[in-house]
N, C-alpha and C positions, 0 to 999 in steps of 0.2 A: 345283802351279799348274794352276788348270785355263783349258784354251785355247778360245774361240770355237773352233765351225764353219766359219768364215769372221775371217778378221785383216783389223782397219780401222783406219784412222788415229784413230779414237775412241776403239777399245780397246787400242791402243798408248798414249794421249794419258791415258788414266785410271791407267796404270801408275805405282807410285813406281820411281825409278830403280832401286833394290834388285829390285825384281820385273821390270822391262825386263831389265835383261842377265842376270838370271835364265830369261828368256824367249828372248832372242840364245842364249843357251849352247845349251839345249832342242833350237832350232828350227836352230839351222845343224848340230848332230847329225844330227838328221831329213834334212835336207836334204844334206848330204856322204853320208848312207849312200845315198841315194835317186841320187845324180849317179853315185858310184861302181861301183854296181850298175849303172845304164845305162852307162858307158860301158865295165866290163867288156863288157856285153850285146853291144853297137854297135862298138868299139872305133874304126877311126879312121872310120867315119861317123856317129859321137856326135855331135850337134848338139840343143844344149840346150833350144830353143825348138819342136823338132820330136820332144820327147822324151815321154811319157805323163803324163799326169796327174796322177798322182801326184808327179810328179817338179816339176811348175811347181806345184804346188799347195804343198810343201815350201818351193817357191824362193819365191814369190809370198808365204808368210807369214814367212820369215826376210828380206828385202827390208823387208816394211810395220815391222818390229821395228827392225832395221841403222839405216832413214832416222829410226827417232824416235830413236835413241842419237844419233846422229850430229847430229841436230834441238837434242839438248840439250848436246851436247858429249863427251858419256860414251866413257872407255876403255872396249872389249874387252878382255879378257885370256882367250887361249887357252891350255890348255897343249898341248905339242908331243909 
């Protein structure tokens, strides 16, 4: 799948469901390895909003994907 430069509620909104949580899976990988790695980095003054770019940028496009699953009802399913 290829992903925008930039995630917007457009091109969440053009997704069939099949490719949305295809895209949640993706992006919250992206995103837990990016948190992890800061808060190894930081440990206990890891604070997520004060964390590098990368790391809201990670969160900021698994967030705009979450709200349109969630928009349409759709399970997640992680495995553990």
């Amino acid at each position: 799948m290829q992903f925008p430069d930039r995630i917007t509620s457009r091109w969440t909104a053009s997704l069939s469901d099949e490719q949305l949580q295809g895209a949640e899976r993706v992006l919250h990988t992206a995103f837990l390895e990016q948190e992890t790695a800061e808060k190894r980095r930081r440990g206990s003054r890891y604070e997520m909003m004060r964390g590098p770019s990368e790391l809201l940028d990670a969160w900021h496009g698994w967030s705009m994907v979450n709200n349109e699953i969630r928009t349409r009802g759709l399970l997640v399913r992680r495995v553990r």
